[in-house]
C-alpha positions in Angstrom: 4.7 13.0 -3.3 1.3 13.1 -5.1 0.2 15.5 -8.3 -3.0 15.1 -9.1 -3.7 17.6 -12.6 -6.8 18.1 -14.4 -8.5 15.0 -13.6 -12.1 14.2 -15.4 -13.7 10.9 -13.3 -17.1 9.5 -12.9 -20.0 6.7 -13.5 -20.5 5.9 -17.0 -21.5 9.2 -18.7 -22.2 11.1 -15.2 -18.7 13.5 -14.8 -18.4 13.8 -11.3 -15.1 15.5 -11.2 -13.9 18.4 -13.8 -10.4 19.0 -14.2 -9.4 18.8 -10.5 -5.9 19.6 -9.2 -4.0 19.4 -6.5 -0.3 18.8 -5.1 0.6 16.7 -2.0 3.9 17.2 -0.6 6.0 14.5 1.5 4.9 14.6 5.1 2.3 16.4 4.5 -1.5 16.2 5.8 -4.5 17.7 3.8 -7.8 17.7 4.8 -10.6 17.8 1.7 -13.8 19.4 2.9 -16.5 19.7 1.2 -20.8 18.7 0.8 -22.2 15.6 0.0 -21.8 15.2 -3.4 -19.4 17.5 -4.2 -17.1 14.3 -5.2 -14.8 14.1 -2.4 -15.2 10.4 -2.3 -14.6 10.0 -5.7 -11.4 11.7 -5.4 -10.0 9.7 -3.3 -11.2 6.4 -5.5 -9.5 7.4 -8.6 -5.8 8.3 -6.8 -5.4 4.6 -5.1 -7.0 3.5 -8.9 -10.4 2.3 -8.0 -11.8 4.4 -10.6 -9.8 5.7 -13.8 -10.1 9.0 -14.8 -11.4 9.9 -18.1 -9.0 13.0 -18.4 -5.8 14.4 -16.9 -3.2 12.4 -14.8 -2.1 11.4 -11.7 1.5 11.1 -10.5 2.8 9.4 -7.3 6.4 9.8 -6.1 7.4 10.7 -9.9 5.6 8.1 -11.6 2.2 8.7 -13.8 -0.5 5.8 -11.8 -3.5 6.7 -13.8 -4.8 3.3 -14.9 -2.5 1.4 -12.2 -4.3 -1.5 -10.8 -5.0 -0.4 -6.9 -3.4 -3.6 -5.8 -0.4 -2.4 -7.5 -0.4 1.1 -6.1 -1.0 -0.7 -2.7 2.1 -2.4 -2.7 3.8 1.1 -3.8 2.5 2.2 -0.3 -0.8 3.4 -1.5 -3.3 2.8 0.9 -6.9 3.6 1.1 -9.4 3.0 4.2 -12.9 3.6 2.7 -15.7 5.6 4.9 -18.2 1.8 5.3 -16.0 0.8 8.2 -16.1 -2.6 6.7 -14.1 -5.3 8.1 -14.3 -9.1 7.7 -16.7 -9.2 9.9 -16.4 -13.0 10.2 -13.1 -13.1 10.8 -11.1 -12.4 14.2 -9.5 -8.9 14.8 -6.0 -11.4 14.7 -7.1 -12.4 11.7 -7.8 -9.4 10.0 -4.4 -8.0 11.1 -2.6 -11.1 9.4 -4.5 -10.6 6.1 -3.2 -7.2 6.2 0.3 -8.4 7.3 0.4 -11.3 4.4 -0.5 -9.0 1.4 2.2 -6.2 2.6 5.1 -8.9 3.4 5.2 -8.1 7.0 5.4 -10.9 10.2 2.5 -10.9 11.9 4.2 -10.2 15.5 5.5 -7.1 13.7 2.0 -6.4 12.3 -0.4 -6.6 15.8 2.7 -4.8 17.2 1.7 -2.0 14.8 -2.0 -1.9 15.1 -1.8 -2.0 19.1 0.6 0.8 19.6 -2.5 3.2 17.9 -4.6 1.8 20.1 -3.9 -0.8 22.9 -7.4 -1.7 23.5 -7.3 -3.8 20.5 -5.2 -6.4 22.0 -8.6 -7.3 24.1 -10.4 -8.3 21.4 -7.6 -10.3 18.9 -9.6 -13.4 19.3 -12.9 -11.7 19.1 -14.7 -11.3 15.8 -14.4 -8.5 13.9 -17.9 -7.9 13.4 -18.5 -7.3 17.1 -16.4 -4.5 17.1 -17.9 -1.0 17.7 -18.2 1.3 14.8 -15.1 3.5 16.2 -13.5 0.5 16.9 -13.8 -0.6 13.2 -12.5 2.5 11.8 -9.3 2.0 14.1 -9.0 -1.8 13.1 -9.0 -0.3 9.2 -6.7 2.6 9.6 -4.6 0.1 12.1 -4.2 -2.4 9.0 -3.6 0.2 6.7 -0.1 0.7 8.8 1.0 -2.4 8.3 3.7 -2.9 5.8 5.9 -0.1 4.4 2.6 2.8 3.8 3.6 6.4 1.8 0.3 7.4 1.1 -2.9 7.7 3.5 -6.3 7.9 1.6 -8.7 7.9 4.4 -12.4 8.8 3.7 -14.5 10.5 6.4 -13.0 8.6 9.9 -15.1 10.7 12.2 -18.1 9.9 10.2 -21.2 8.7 12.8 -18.6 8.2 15.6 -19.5 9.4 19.2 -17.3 12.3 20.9 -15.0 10.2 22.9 -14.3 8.0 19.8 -13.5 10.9 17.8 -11.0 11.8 19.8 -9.3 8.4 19.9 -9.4 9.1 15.8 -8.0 12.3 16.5 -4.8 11.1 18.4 -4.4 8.3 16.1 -3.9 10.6 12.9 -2.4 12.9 15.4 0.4 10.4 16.3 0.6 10.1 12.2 1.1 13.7 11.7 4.3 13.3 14.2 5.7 10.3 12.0 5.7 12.5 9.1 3.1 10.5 7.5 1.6 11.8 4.1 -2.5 11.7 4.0 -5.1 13.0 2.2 -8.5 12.9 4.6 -11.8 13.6 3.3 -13.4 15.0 6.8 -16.3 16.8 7.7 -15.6 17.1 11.3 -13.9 21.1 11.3 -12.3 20.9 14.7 -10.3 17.7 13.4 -9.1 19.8 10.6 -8.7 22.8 11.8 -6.0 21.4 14.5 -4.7 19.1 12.1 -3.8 20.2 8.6 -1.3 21.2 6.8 -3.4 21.9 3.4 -7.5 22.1 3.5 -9.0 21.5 -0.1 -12.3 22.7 -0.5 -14.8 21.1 -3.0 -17.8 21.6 -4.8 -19.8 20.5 -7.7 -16.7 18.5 -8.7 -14.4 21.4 -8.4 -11.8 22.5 -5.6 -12.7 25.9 -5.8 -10.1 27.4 -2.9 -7.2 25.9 -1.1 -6.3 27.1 2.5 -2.8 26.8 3.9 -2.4 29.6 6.1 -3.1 28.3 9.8 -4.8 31.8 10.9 -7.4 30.9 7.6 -8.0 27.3 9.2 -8.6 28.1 12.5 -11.6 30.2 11.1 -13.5 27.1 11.4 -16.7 29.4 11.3 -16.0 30.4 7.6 -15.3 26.6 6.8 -18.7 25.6 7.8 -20.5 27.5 4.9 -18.6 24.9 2.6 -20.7 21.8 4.5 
């Protein structure tokens, strides 16, 4: 599904990542964990091609993307929900959806059908705007969207971030309910009971570096050992 090998990225002359590596497979969920600043974030910008790496090379279902436009890699079924939680704020919640639903070719009937079955509560607040939304609520709208159309590839950064316990847990059955459609993600989270129940794969890193990768479940649900890595 995704190989990502040897990758250099970063601002101007700051290197934030050094020759990172790392292998996705189809259906597969991996968690990255990791501290602020260990380049997590950046990652995740240069595989959906919002940053281009300055080494290595990144390939997605068999085909080398490094340099691809991320519109273009969105319509290969790329899709990447950033950690702002920004919506159009001025826009409905309908509206949103159909934004979505136009750039991925999908009816819009198909499209709210999509986003609601995640979360039903949305279909309260289709005529509301989006900006009135809670910040959990947001988060759903954005991973919600990023359903629509024909999605491969989940690049979701931090969902739990700032949520409240309840909200959380709505997050959790949402990527939950993804992990039973065989979805394929990569999930930056900080949150270690969320990825301890949930991953296939944990990435762990620092400075720039994925310095150890877990994939045994007994090693996971050590989520006592994971927290030195925060």
């Amino acid at each position: 599904m995704l190989y990502v090998d040897g990758i250099n990225a970063g601002y101007g002359r700051a290197l934030v990542l050094h020759d990172v590596s790392l292998k996705l497979k189809e259906g597969e969920m991996a968690f990255i964990v990791g501290r602020n600043g260990a380049g997590k974030t950046t990652l995740l910008k240069t595989i959906c091609g919002l940053m281009k790496p300055s080494r290595g090379s990144i390939t997605y279902r068999g085909e080398n993307t490094r340099g691809v436009a991320p519109e273009k890699l969105a319509r290969r079924g790329v899709r990447f929900v950033a950690q702002d939680k920004k919506v159009f704020s001025n826009l409905t919640v309908r509206s949103n959806i159909e934004l979505a639903a136009y750039a991925a070719g999908e009816d819009m009937p198909a499209a709210i059908k999509k986003v609601t079955s995640i979360y039903p509560d949305l279909q309260r607040f289709m005529d509301n705007k989006a900006g009135g939304l809670s910040g959990g609520q947001r988060e759903i709208l954005l991973i919600g969207r990023a359903l629509v159309g024909n999605p491969r590839l989940f690049l979701i950064d931090e969902p739990t971030e700032g949520l409240a316990a309840i909200v959380i847990e709505d997050i959790f059955r949402i990527l939950s309910r993804m992990k039973q459609d065989n979805v394929s993600a990569l999930i930056v989270e900080q949150n270690l009971s969320v990825v301890s129940r949930l991953a296939d794969r944990i990435f762990i890193m620092k400075e720039g570096k994925i310095i150890r990768e877990i994939s045994e479940k007994s090693e996971m649900a050590e989520t006592s050992a994971l927290e030195s890595y925060l």
